[in-house]
Biotite code that builds the C-alpha atoms (Angstrom):
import biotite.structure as struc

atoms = struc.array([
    struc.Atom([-22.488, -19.155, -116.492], chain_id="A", res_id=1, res_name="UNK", atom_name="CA", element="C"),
    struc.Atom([-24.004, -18.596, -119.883], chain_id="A", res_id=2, res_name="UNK", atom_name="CA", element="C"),
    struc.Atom([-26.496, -20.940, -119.270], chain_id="A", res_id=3, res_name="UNK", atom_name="CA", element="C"),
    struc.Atom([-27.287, -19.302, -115.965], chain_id="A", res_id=4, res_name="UNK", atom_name="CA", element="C"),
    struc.Atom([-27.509, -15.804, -117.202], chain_id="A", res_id=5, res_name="UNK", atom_name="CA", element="C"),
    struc.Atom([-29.855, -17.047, -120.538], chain_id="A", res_id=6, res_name="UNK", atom_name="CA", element="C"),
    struc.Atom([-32.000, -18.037, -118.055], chain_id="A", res_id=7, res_name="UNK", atom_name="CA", element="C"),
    struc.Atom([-32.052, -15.134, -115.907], chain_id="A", res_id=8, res_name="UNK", atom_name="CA", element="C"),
    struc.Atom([-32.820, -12.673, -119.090], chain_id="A", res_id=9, res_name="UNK", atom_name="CA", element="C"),
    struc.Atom([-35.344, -14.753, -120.142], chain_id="A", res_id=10, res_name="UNK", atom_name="CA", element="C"),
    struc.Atom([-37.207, -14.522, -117.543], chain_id="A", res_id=11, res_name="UNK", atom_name="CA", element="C"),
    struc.Atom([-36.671, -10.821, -117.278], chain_id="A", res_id=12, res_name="UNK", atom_name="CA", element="C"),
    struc.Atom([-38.460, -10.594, -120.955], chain_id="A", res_id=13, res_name="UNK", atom_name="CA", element="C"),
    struc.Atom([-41.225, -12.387, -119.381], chain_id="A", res_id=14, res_name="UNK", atom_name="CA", element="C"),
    struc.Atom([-41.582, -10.042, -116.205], chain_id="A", res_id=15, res_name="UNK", atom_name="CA", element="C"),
    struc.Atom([-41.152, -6.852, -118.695], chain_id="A", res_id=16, res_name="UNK", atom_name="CA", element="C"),
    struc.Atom([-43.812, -8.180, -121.141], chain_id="A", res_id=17, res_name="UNK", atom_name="CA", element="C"),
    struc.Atom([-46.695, -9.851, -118.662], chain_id="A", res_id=18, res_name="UNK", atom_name="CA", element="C"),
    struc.Atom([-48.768, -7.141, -116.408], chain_id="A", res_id=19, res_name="UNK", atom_name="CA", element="C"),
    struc.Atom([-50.544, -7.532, -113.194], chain_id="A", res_id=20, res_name="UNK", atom_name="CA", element="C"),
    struc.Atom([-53.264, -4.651, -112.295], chain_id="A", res_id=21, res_name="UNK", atom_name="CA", element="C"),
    struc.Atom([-52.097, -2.613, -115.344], chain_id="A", res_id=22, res_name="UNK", atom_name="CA", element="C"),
    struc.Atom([-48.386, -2.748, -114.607], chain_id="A", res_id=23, res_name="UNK", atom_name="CA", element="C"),
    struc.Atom([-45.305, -5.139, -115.831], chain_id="A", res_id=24, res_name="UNK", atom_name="CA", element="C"),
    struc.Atom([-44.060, -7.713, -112.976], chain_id="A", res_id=25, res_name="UNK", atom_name="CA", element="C"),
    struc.Atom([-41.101, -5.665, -113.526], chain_id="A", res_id=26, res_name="UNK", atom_name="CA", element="C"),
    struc.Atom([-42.546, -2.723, -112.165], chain_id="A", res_id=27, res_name="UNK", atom_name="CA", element="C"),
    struc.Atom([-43.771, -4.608, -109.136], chain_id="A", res_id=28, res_name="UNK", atom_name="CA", element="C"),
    struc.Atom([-40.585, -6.414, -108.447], chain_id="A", res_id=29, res_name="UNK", atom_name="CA", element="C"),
    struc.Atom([-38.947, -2.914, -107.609], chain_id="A", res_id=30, res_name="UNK", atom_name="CA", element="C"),
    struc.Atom([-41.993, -0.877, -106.203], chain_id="A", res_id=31, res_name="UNK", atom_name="CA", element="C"),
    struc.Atom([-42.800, -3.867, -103.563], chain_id="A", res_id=32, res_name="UNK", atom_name="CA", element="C"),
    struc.Atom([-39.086, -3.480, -101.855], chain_id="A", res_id=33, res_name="UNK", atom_name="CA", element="C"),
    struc.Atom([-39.197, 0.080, -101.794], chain_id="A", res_id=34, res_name="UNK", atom_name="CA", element="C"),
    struc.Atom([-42.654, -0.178, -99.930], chain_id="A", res_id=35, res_name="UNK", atom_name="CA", element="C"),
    struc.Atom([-41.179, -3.018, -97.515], chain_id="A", res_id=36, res_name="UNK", atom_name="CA", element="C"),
    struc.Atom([-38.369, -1.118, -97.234], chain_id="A", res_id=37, res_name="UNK", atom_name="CA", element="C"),
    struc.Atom([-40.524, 2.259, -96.111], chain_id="A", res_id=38, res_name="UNK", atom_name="CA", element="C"),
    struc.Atom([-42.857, 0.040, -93.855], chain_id="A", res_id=39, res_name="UNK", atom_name="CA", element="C"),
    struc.Atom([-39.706, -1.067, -91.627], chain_id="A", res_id=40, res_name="UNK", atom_name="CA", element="C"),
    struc.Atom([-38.456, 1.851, -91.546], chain_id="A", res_id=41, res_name="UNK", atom_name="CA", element="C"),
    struc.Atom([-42.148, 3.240, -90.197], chain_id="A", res_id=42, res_name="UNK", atom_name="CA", element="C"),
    struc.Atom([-42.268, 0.481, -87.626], chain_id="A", res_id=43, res_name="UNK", atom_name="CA", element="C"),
    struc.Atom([-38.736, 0.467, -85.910], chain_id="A", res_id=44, res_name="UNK", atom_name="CA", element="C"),
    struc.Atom([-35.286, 2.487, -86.446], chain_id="A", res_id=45, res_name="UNK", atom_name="CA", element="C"),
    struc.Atom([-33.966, -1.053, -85.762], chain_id="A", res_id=46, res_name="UNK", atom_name="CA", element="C"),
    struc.Atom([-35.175, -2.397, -88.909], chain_id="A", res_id=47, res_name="UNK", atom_name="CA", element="C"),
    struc.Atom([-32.641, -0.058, -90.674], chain_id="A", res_id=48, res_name="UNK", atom_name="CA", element="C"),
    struc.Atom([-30.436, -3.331, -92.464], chain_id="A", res_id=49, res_name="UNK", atom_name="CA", element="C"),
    struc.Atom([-33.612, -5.159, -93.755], chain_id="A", res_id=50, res_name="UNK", atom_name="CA", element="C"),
    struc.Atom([-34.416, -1.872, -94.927], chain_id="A", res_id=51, res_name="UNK", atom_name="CA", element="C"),
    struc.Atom([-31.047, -1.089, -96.422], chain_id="A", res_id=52, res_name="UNK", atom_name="CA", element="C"),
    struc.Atom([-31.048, -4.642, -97.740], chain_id="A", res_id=53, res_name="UNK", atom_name="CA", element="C"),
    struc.Atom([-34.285, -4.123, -99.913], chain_id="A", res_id=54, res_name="UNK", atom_name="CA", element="C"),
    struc.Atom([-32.877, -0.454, -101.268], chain_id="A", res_id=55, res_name="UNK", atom_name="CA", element="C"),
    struc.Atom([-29.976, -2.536, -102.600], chain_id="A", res_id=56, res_name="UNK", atom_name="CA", element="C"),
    struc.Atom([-32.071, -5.722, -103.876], chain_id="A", res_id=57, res_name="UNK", atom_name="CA", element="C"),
    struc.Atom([-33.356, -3.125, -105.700], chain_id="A", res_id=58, res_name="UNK", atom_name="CA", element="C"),
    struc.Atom([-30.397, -1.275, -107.010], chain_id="A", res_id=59, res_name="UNK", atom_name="CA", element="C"),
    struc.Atom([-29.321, -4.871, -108.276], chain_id="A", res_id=60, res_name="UNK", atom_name="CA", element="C"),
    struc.Atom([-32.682, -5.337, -110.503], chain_id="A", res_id=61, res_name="UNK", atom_name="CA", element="C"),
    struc.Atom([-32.498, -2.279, -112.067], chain_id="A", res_id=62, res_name="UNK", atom_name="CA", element="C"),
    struc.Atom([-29.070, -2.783, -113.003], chain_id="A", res_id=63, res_name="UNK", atom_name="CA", element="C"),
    struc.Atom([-29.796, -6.313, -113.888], chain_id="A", res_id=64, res_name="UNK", atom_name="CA", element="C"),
    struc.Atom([-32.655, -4.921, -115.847], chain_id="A", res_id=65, res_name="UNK", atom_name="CA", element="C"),
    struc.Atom([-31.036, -1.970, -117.679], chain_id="A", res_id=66, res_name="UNK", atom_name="CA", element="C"),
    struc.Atom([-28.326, -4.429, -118.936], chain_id="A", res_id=67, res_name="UNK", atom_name="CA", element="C"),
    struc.Atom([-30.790, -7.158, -120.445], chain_id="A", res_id=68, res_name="UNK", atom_name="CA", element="C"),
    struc.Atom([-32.915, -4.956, -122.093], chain_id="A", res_id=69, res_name="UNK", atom_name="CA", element="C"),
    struc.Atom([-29.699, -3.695, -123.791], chain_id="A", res_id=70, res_name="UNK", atom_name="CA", element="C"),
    struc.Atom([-29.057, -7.068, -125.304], chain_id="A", res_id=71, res_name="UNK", atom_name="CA", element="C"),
    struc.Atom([-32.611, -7.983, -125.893], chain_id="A", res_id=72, res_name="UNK", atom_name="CA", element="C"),
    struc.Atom([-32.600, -10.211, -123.386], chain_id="A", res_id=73, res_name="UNK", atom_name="CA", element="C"),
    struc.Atom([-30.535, -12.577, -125.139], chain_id="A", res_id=74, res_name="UNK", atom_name="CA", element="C"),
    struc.Atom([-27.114, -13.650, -125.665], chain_id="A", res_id=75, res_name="UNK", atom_name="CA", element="C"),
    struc.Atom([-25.670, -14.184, -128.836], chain_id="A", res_id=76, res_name="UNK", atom_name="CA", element="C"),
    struc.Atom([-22.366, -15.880, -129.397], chain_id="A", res_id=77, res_name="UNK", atom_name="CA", element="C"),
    struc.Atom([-20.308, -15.010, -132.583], chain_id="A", res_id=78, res_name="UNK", atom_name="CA", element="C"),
    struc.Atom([-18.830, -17.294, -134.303], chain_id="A", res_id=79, res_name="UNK", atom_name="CA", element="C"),
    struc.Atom([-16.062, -16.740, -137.548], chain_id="A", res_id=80, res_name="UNK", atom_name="CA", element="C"),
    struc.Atom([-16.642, -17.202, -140.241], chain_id="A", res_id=81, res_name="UNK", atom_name="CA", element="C"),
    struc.Atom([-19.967, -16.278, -140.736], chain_id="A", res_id=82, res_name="UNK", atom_name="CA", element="C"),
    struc.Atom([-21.716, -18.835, -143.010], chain_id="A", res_id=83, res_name="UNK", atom_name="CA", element="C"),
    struc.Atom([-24.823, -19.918, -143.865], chain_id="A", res_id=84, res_name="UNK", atom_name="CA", element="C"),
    struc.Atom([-27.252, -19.345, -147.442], chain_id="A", res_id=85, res_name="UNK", atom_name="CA", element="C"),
    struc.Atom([-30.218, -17.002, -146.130], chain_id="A", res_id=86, res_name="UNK", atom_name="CA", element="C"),
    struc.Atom([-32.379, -17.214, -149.014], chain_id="A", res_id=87, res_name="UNK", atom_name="CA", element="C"),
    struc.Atom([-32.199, -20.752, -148.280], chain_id="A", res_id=88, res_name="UNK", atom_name="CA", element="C"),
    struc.Atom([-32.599, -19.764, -144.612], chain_id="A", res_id=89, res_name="UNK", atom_name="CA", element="C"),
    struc.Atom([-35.799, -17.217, -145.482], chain_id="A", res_id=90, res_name="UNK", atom_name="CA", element="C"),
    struc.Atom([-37.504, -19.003, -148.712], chain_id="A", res_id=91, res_name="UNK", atom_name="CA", element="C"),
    struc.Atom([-41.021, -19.259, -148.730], chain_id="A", res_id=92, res_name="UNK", atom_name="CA", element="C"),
    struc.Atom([-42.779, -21.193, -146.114], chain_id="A", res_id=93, res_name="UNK", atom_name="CA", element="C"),
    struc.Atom([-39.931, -21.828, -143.558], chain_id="A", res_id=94, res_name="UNK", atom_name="CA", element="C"),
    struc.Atom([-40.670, -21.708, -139.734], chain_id="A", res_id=95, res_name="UNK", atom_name="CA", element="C"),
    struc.Atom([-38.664, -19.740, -137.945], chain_id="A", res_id=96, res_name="UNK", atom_name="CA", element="C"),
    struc.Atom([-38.183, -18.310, -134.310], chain_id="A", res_id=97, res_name="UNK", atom_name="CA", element="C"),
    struc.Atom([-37.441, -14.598, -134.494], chain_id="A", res_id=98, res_name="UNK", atom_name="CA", element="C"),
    struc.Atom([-36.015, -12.598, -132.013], chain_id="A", res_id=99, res_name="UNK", atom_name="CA", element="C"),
    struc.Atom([-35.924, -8.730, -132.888], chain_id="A", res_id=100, res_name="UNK", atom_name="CA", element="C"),
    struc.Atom([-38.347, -5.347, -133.857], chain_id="A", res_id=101, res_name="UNK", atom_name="CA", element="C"),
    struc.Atom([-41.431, -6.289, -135.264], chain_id="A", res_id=102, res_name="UNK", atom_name="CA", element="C"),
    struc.Atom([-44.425, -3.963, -136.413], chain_id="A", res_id=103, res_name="UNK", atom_name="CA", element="C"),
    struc.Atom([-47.853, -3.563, -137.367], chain_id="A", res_id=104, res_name="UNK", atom_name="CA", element="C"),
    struc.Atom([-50.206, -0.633, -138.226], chain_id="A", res_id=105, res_name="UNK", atom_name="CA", element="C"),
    struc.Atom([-47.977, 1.751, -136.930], chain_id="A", res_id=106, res_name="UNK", atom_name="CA", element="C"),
    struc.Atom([-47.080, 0.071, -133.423], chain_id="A", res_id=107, res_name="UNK", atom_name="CA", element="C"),
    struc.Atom([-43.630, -1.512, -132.742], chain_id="A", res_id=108, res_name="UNK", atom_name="CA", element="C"),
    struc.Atom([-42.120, -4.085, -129.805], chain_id="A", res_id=109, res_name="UNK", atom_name="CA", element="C"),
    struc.Atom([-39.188, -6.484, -129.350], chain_id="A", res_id=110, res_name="UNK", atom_name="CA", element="C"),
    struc.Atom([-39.965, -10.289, -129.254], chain_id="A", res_id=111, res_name="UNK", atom_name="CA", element="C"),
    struc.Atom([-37.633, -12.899, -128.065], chain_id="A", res_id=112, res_name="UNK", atom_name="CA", element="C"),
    struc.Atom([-38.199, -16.444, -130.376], chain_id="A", res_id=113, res_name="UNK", atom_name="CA", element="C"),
    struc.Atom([-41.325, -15.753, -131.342], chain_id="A", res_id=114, res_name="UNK", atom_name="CA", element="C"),
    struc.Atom([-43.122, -18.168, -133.920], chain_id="A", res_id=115, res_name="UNK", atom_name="CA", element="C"),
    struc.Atom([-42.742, -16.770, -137.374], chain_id="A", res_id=116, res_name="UNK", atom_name="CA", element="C"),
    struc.Atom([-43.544, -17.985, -140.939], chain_id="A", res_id=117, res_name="UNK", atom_name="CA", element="C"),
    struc.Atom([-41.480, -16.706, -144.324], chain_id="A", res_id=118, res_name="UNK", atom_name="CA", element="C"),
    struc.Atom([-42.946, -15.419, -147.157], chain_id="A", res_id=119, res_name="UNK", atom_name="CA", element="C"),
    struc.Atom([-41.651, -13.739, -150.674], chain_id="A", res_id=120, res_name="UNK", atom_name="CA", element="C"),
    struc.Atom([-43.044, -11.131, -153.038], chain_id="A", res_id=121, res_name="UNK", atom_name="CA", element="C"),
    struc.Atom([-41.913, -11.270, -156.642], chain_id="A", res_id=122, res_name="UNK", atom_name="CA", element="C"),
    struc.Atom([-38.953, -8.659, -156.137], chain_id="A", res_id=123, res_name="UNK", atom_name="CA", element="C"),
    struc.Atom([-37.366, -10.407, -153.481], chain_id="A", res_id=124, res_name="UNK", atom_name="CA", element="C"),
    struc.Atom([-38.840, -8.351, -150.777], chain_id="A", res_id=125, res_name="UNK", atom_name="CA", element="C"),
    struc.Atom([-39.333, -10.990, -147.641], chain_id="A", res_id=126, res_name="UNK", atom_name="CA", element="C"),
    struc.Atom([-41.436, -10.707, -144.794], chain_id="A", res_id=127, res_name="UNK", atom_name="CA", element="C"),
    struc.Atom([-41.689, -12.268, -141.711], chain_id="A", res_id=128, res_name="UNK", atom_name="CA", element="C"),
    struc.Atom([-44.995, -13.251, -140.315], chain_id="A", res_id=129, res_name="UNK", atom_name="CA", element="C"),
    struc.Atom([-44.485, -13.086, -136.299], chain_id="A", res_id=130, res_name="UNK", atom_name="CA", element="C"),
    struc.Atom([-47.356, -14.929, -134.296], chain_id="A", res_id=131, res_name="UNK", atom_name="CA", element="C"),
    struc.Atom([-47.632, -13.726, -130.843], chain_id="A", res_id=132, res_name="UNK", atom_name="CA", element="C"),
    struc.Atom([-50.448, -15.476, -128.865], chain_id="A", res_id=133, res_name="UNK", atom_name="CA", element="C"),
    struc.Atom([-51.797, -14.923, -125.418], chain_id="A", res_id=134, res_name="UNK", atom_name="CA", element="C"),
    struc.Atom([-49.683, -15.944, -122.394], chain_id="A", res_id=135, res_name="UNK", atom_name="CA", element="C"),
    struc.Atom([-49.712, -15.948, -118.975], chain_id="A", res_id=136, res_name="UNK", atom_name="CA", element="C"),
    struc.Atom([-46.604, -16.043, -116.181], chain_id="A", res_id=137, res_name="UNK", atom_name="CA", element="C"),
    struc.Atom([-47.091, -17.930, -112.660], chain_id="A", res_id=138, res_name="UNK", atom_name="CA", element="C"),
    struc.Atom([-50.573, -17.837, -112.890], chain_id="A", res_id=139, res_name="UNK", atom_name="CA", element="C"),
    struc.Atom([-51.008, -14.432, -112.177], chain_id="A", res_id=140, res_name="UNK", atom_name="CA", element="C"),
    struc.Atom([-49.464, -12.296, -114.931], chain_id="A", res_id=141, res_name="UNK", atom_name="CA", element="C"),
    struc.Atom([-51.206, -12.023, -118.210], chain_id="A", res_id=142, res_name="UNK", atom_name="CA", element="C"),
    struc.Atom([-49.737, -10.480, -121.898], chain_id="A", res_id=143, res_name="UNK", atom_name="CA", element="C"),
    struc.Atom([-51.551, -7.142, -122.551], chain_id="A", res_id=144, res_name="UNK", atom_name="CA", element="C"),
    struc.Atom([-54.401, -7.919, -125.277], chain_id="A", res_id=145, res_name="UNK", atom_name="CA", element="C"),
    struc.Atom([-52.850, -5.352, -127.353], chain_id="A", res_id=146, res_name="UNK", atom_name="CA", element="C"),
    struc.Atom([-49.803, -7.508, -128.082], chain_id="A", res_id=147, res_name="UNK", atom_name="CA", element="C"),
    struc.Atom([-51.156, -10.373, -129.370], chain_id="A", res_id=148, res_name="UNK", atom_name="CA", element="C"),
    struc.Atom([-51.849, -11.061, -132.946], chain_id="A", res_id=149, res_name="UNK", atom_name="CA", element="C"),
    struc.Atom([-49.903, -10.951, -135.865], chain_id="A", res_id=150, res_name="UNK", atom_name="CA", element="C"),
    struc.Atom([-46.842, -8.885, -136.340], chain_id="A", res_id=151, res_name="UNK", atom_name="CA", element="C"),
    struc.Atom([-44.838, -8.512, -138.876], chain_id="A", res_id=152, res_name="UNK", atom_name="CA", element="C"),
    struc.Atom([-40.746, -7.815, -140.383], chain_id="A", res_id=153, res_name="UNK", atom_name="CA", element="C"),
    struc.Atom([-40.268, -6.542, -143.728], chain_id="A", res_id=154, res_name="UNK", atom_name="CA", element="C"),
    struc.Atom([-36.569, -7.486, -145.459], chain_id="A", res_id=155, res_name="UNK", atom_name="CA", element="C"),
    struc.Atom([-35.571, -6.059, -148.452], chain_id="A", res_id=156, res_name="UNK", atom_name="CA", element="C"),
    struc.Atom([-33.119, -8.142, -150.878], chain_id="A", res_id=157, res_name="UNK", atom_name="CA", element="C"),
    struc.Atom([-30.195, -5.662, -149.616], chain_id="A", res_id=158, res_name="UNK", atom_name="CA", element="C"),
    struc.Atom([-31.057, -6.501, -146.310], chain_id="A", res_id=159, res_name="UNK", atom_name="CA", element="C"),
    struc.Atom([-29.319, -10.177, -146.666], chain_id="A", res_id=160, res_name="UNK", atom_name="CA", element="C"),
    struc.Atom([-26.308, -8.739, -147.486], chain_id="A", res_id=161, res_name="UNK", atom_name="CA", element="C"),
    struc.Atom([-24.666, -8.490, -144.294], chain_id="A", res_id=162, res_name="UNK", atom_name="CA", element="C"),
    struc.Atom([-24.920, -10.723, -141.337], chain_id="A", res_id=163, res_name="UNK", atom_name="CA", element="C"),
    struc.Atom([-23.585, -13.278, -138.732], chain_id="A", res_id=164, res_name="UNK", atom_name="CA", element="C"),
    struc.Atom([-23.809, -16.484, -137.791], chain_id="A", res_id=165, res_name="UNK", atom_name="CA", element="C"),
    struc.Atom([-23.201, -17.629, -134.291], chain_id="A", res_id=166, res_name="UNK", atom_name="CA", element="C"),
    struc.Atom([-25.018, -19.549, -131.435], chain_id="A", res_id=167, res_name="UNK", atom_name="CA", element="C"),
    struc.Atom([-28.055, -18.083, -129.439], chain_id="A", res_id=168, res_name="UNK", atom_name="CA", element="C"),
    struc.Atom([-28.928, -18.781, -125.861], chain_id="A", res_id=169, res_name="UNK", atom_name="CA", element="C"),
    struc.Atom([-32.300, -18.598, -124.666], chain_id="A", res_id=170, res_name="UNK", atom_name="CA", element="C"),
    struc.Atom([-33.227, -20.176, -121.004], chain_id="A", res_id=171, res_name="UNK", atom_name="CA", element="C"),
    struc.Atom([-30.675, -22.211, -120.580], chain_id="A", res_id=172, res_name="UNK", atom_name="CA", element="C"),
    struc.Atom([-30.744, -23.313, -124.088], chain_id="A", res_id=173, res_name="UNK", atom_name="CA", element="C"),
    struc.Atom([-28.428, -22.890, -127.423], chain_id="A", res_id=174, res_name="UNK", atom_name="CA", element="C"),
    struc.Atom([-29.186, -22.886, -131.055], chain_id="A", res_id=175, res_name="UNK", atom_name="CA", element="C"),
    struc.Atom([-27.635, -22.058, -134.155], chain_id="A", res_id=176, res_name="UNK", atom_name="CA", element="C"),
    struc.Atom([-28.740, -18.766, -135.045], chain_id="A", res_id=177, res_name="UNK", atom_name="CA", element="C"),
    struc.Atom([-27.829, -15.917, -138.058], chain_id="A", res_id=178, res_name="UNK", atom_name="CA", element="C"),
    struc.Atom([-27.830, -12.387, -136.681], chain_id="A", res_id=179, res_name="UNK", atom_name="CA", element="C"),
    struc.Atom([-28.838, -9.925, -139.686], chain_id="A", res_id=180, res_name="UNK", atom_name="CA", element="C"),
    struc.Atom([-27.137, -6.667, -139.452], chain_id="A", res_id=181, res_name="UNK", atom_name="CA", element="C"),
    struc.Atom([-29.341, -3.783, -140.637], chain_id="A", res_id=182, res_name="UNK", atom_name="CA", element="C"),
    struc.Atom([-27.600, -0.576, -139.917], chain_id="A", res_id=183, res_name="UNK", atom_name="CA", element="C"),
    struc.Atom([-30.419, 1.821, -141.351], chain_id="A", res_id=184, res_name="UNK", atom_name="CA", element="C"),
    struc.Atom([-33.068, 0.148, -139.198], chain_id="A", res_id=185, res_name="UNK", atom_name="CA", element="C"),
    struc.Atom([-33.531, 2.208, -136.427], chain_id="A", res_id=186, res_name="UNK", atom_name="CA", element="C"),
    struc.Atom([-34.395, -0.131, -133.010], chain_id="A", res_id=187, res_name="UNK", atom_name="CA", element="C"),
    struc.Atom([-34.061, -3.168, -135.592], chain_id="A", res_id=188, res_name="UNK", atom_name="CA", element="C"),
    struc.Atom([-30.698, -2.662, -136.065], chain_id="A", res_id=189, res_name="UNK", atom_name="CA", element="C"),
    struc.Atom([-30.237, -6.285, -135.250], chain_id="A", res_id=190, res_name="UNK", atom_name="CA", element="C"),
    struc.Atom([-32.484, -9.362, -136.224], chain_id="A", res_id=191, res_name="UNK", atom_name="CA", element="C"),
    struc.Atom([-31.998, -12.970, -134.998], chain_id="A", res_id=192, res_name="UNK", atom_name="CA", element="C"),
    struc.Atom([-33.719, -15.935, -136.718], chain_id="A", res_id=193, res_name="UNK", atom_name="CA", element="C"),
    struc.Atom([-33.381, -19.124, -135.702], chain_id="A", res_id=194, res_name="UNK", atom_name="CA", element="C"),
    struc.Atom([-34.679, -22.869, -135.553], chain_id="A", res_id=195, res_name="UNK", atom_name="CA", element="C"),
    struc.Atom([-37.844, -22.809, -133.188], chain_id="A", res_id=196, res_name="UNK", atom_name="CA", element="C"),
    struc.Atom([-36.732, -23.127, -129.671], chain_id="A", res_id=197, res_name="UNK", atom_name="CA", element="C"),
    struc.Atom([-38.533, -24.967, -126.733], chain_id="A", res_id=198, res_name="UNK", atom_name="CA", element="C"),
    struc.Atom([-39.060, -24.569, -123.312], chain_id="A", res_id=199, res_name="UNK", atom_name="CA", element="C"),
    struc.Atom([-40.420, -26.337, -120.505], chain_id="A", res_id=200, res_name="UNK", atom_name="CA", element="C"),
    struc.Atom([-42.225, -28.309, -123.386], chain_id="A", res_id=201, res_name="UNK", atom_name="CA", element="C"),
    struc.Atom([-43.278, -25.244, -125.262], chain_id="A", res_id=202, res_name="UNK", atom_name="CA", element="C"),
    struc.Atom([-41.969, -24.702, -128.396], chain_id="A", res_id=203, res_name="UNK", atom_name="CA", element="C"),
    struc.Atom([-41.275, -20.838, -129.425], chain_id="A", res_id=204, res_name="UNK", atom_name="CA", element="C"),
])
């Protein structure tokens, strides 16, 4: 079941981040029922279960929807005790797969295991060099130009102080992940790192 729902949410972060004509697949996976659902509705009264049938398919997604987006369209698994060394975890250099907030020049999204590289100031400060490149989904779907590039997560020393380790599913997949806990962050409130993941022969 885990397994089953990874995969479902993962593919939800897929539909919510690649458009088609200007709009997220997510958008079009609810506004095509509706318009079915209108059409046969247009054509015959005796239509009216198909019709009722796409109101609710589309009832489902957006509860389906609201609920992944809530967990960031992953699951995480907690495991006790928490263990693990993250400076060993975040010293310079190591590749990582983050899943989490991540900003540049202002701007601000949520990426699931995206590619990122460590690197350390002289106070301790950390940050997190996030590489999103261009993508496409089913051939017709492509990522919005403005997401791709470099992005970034800043951690201060304090922000290592609190955390948990556990296991983190991604498409039918599980790896050991650390969960930082960063109450004062806003959206980031919760940071995942962990080893890069691959799918269908892509690593992440």
């Amino acid at each position: 079941m885990t397994a089953w729902l990874s995969r479902g949410l993962f593919h939800l972060y897929q539909w919510d981040r690649h458009y088609v004509l200007g709009r997220p697949l997510t958008w079009w996976a609810r506004v095509i029922p509706l318009l079915l659902a209108g059409l046969l509705l247009l054509l015959s009264p005796r239509y009216f279960p198909l019709s009722l049938a796409c109101l609710l398919l589309v009832l489902g997604e957006s509860l389906f929807f609201t609920w992944g987006r809530k967990r960031g369209y992953i699951l995480f698994r907690r495991r006790e005790p928490s263990r693990g060394d993250l400076h060993r975890l975040l010293e310079k250099g190591r590749r990582l797969s983050v899943t989490g907030w991540v900003e540049v020049e202002g701007r601000g999204m949520w990426v699931v295991a995206a590619p990122a590289e460590v690197d350390v100031f002289h106070n301790g400060e950390r940050v997190l060099l996030v590489r999103v490149p261009p993508s496409g989904y089913a051939g017709v779907a492509t990522l919005p130009h403005r997401d791709v590039g470099m992005w970034y997560r800043f951690l201060l020393p304090e922000d290592l102080e609190h955390y948990e380790s556990g296991i983190l599913w991604l498409a039918g997949r599980a790896s050991p992940a650390t969960c930082l806990l960063l109450p004062r962050a806003g959206k980031g409130r919760r940071l995942y790192l962990s080893t890069p993941f691959e799918v269908a022969g892509e690593v992440l």
